[in-house]
N, C-alpha and C positions, 0 to 999 in steps of 0.2 A: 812263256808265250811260244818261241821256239818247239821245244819238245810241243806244247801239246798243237802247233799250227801240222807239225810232222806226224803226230796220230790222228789228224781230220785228214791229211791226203792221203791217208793209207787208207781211212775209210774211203775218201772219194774213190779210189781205184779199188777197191774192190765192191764199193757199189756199181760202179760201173761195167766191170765184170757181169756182175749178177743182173742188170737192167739188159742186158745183151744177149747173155745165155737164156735169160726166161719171157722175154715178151718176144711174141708172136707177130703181133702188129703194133707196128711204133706207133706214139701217136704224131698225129703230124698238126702244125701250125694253123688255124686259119689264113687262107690265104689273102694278101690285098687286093684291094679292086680292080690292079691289072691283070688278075690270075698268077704275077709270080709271090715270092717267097718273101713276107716281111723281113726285114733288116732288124736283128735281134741286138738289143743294146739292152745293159743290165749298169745300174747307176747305185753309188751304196749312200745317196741322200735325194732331199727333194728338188732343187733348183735346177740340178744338172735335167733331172727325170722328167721337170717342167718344160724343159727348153726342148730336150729331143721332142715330146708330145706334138709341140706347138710349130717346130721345122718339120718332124718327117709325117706325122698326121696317122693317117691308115696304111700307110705305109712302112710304118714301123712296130717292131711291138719292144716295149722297153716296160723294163720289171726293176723298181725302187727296193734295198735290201733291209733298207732302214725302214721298219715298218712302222704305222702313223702309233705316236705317243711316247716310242722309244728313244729315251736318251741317247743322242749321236755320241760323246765320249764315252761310253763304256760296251758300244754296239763291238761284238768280235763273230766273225764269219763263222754260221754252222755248215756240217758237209753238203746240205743243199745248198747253199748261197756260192761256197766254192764252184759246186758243181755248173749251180748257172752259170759263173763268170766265165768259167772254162767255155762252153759250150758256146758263148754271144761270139758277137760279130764286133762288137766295140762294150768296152768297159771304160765308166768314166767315176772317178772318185776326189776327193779334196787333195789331198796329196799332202794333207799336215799331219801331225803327231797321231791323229784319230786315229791314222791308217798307216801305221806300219805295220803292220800284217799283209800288205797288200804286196810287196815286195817278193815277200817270202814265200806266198799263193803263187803267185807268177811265174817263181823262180822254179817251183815244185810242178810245175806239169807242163805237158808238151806243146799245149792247145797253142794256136796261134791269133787269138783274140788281141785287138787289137786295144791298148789299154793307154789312159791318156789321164793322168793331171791336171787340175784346174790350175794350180799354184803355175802347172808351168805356164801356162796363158796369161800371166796377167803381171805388172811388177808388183812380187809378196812384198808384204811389207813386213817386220820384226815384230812381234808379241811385244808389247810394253807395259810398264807399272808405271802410273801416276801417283804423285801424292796420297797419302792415306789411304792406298792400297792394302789389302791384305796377302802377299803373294808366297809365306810357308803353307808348306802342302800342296804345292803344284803335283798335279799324279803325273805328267809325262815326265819320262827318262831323257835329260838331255843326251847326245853324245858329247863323250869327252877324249879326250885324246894331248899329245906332249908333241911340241918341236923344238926344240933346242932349249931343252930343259924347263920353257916355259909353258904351263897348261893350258889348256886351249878348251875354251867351252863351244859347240857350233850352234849357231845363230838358230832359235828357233820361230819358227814365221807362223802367224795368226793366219789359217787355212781358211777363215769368213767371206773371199773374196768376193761373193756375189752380194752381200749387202750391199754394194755402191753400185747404180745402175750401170755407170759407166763401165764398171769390167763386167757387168752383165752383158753389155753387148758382144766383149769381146770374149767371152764363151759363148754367146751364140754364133757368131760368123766361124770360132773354132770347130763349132761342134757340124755347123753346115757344114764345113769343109771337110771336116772328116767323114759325115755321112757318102757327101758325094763321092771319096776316094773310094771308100767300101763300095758303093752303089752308083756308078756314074749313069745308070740309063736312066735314074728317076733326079738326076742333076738340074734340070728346069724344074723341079715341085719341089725342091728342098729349097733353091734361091728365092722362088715367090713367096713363101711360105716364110721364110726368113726375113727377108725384105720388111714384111706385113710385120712380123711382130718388133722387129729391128726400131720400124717406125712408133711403133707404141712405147719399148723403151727410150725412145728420143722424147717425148713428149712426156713419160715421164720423169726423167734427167731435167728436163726446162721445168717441169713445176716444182721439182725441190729448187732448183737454183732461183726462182721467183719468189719461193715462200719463204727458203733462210736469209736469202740477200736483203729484205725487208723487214725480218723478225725483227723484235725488241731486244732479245739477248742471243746469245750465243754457244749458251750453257747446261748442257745436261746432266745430269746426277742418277744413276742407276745403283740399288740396295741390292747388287745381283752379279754373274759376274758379267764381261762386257763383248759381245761377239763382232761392236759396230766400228771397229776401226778404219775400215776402207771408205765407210760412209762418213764417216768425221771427216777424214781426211778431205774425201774429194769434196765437201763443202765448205768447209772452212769452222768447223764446230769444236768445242770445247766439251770436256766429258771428265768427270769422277766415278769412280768405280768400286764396290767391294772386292773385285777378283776379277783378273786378267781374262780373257774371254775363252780360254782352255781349259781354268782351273777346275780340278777335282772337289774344289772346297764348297761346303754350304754354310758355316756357320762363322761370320768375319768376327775378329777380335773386338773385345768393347771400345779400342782405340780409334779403330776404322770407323765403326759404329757412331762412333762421338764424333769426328772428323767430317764424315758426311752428313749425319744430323747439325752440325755448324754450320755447314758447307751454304747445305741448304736456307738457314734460317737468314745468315748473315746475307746471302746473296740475293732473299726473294725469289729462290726458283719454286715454282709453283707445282710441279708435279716431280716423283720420282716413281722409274722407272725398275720392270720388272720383267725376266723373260716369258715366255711363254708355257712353256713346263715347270717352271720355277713356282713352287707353295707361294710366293711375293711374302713372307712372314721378316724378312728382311727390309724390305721395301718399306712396310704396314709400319714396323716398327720407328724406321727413320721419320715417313712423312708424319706419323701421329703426333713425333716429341718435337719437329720442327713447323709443325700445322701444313700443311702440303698434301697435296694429294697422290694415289697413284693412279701410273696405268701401265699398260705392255706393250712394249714395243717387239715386233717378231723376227727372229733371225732369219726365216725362213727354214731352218736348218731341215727339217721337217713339219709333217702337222699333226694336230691331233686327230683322233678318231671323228670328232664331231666336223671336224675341217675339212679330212678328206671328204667324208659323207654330202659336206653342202659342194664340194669341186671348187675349194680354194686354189686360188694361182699364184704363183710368184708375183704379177701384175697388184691382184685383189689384195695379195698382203702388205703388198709394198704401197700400196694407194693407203692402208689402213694406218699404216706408220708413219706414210705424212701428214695424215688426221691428228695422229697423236703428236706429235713433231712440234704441228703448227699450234693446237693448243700449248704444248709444254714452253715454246720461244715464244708466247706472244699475250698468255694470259698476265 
């Protein structure tokens, strides 16, 4: 990754060279509706890219890297996407194992884009296995390292933060408040604008706590891997899993397989669950041999093509998974 993050910045520079010597007339931005200069933010997934939309409005122009359909763990930066980050005004990215590349972007050029972590906004919480997990073949590289002769593995945190509405708010207040540091004259249209949507996740935050606080059970089952940690957490939910919510894996051992298929059967959970880019062939196979049905619950992580096209939101999709939610805790 190293070597070849070091041949994309040699391209970027001397793309940039070349973009310099040979256009004539730059092109320039549309402007916003006060005549100045949009505030360029570039995001390498969709919640972050949601939430700017919806604080800074036409006042911003913000470009998602993760394009709709592509698998967020194996996304790695072309010399354009470098090039954008360089060029914005704010850069905002997950800040887990996806994006270690993003360090080394940073580190390689001069720009002074202002670049910001979700993980740091929020308290991360640890990547974990449950019971009848399947967790050989994780594709990230932990670090490791020695102190005083004993080895040391460092804590790897499940980057999902925005599935829980509640740290959803608190990337949005982060992300106002960075807009306005960047941009203090349009400081009044980003706190309204914040405000409005602030209150829409608050009222979504009260209908999950209404609808789990009353469920019947407690207990979810995903044939998939699991990206809903924060959201368990912050409601008080119980969850099995094929694979940790990072893993590289698609195919769990027959053990797992067997595991959750009992899981299910023994417990009466009525639906198992499946991500959204995920074939569900995992899912299909558990609910068939346990009688169960599925459905998908969405990470937001990004959308697909048909999603972007209909102007999905973090809002729409999150409403949609407590549809699925409330069938799955209460059939």
């Amino acid at each position: 990754m190293r070597k070849l993050l070091q041949g994309m910045l040699m391209i970027v520079f001397t793309a940039g060279l070349l973009l310099t010597g040979c256009s004539a007339v730059p092109k320039e931005a549309e402007p916003a509706p006060d005549g100045k200069e949009k505030v360029q933010v570039v995001t390498t997934i969709f919640p972050p890219c949601d939430f700017v939309r919806q604080i800074g409005g036409e006042y911003v122009e913000v470009t998602q890297l993760l394009k709709p359909g592509m698998e967020a763990h194996s996304y790695e930066p072309s010399p354009a996407d470098i090039i954008r980050i360089t060029k914005s005004d704010l850069f905002l990215y997950a800040g887990g194992e996806s994006d270690v590349w993003v360090e080394e972007v940073l580190d390689g050029n001069d720009a002074q884009v202002t670049a910001c972590s979700l993980l740091d906004w929020v308290d991360p919480l640890e990547e974990e296995t449950t019971e009848g997990m399947q967790v050989t073949g994780h594709h990230h590289e932990h670090e490791e390292g020695e102190m005083d002769g004993v080895h040391l593995e460092e804590a790897e945190y499940d980057e999902h933060v925005w599935t829980s509405p509640v740290n959803a708010k608190l990337l949005v207040e982060n992300i106002r408040d960075m807009l306005i540091s960047i941009d203090p004259d349009r400081a009044e249209i980003y706190e309204e604008n914040a405000a409005v949507y602030l209150e829409a996740l608050d009222a979504l935050d009260a209908d999950y706590r209404d609808m789990i606080g009353s469920a019947k059970r407690k207990e979810l089952v995903f044939g998939d891997r699991f990206p809903f940690l924060y959201l368990v957490r912050t409601y008080g939910l119980e969850y099995y899993a094929a694979f940790p919510g990072c893993s590289g894996e698609t195919e769990p051992s027959a053990a797992t397989i067997a595991f959750l298929t009992d899981k299910v059967r023994e417990d009466g959970v009525p639906v198992v669950f499946h991500l959204e880019l995920s074939n569900g062939r995992v899912a299909d196979a558990i609910a068939e041999a346990a009688g169960a049905e599925t459905a998908m619950l969405h990470s937001c992580h990004t959308l697909t093509a048909e999603e972007a096209e209909l102007g999905e939101t973090y809002l729409s999709l999150m409403r949609q998974n407590l549809a699925a939610l409330e069938r799955a805790l209460n059939d």
